[in-house]
C-alpha positions in Angstrom: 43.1 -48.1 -67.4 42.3 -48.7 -64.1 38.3 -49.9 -62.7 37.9 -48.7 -58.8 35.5 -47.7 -56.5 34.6 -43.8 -56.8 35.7 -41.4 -53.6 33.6 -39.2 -51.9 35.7 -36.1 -53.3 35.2 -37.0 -56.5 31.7 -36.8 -57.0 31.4 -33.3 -58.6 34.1 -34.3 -61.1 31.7 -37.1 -61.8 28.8 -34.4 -62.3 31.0 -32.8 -64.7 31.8 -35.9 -66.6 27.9 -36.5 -67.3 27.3 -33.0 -68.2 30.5 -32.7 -70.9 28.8 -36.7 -71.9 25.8 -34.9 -72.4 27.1 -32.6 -75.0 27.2 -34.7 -77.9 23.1 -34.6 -78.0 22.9 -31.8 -79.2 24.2 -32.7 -82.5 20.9 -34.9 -82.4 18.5 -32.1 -81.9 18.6 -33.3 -78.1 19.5 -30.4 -76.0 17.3 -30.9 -73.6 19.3 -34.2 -72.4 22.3 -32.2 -72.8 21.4 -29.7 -70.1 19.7 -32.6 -68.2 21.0 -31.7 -64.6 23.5 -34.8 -63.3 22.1 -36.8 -60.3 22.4 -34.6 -57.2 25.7 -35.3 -55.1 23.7 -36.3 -51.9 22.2 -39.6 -54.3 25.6 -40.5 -56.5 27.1 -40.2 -52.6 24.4 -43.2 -51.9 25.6 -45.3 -54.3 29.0 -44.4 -53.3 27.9 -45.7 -49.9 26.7 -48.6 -50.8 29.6 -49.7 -53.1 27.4 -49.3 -56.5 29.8 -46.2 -57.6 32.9 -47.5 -59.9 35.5 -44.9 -62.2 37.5 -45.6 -64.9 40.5 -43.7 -63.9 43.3 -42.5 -66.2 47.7 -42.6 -65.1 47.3 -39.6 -62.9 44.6 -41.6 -61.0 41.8 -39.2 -62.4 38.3 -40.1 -63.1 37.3 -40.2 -66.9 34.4 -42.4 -66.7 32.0 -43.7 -64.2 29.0 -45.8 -64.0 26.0 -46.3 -61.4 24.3 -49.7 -60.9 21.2 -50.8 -58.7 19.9 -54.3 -58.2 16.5 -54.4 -59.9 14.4 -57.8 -59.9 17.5 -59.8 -59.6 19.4 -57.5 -62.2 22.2 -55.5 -61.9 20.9 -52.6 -63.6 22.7 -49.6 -65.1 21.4 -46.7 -63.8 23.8 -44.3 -65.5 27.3 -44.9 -67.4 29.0 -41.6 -68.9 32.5 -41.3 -70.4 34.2 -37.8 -70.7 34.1 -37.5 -74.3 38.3 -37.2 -74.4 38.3 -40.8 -73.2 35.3 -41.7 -75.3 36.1 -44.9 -78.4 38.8 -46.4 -76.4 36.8 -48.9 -74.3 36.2 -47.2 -71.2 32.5 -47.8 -70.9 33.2 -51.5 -72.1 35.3 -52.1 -69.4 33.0 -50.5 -67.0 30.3 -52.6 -68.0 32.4 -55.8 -67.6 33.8 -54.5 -64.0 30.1 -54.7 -63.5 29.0 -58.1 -65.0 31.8 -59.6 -62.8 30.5 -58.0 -59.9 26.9 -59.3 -61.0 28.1 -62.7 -61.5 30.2 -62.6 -58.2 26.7 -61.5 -56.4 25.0 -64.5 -58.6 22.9 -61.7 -60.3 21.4 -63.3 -63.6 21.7 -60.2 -66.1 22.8 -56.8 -66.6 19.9 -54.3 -67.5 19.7 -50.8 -68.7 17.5 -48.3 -70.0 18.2 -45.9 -73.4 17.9 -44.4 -76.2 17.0 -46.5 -79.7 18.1 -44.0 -82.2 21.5 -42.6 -80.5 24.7 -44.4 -82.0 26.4 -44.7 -78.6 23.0 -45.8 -76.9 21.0 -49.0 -78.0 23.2 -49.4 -81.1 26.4 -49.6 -78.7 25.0 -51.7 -76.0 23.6 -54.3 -78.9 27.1 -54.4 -79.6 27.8 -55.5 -75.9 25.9 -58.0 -75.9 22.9 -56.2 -74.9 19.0 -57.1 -76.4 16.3 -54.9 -76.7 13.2 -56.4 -74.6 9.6 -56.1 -76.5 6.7 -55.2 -74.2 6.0 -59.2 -74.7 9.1 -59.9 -72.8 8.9 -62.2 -69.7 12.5 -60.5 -68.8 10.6 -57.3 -68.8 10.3 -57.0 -65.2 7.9 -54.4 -63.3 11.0 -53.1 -62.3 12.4 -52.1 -65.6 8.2 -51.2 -66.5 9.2 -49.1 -63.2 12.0 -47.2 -64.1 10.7 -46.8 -67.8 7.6 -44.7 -66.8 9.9 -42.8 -64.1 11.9 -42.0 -66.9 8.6 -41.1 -69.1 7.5 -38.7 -66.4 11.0 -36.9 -66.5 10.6 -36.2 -70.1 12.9 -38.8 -71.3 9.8 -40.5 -74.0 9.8 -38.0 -76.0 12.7 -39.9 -78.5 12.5 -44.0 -78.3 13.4 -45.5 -76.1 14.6 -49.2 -75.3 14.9 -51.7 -72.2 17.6 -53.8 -72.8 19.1 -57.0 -71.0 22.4 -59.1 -71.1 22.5 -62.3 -69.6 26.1 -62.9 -67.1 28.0 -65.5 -68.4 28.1 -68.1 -65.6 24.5 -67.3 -64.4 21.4 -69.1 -65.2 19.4 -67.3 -68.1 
């Protein structure tokens, strides 16, 4: 497997791999994330732009995976991460995630962050596995950026099922 940025043309693949991500909710009693419209093409293009857009590409040089990042107070922080569920349990998002903890380290960001769900096995449960920790509302690493994007996310709908902050420190950076 194969880490690179994404292309331009590719973005409404990307769409596609979100919404067939999305699926698997349902079997949660979570349709309404399932038929969660992707991010519009006009914002994944600026994160294309401004080199924040990496796929996971298979031999034919097709994207099966992509993930999103922003910088948030000092963070690299995963804005969205799907895996077409035919590539899904074979590391794709792991290797995603460490494309981006290099890039983070490289940039002399301290920690990789992320937003998700508690109770979903290939949310919080997952990322813990990563390395990930869940931040309590006590938690100094719990920025007003992440308190940001948490009650953006709360307005969207997204607080209706539990939902977590989570951080990972970059090996190499100061904690």
């Amino acid at each position: 497997m194969r880490i690179r940025a994404a292309a331009s043309a590719e973005l409404p693949l990307l769409q596609d791999i979100e919404r067939a991500a999305g699926e698997p909710f349902r079997t949660l009693g979570m349709a309404a994330i399932a038929d969660d419209d992707p991010l519009p093409l006009d914002v994944m293009e600026s994160y294309r732009c401004a080199g924040r857009a990496w796929v996971a590409v298979d031999a034919a040089d097709r994207p099966v995976a992509y993930l999103l990042a922003d910088t948030v107070d000092g963070s690299a922080h995963i804005e969205q991460v799907s895996v077409h569920p035919g590539a899904a349990r074979r590391g794709v998002g792991r290797a995603l995630i460490e494309h981006l903890a290099a890039s983070a380290r490289e940039q002399g960001l301290a920690a990789l962050t992320l937003t998700t769900f508690t109770e979903v096995p290939w949310n919080a449960p997952y990322y813990t596995r990563l390395g990930f920790r869940p931040l309590t509302e006590s938690d100094p690493a719990l920025t007003e950026g992440l308190r940001a994007i948490s009650r953006a996310e709360s307005a969207h709908g997204l607080s209706v099922w539990p939902r977590v902050c989570m951080r990972r420190e970059v090996e190499g950076s100061a904690p």
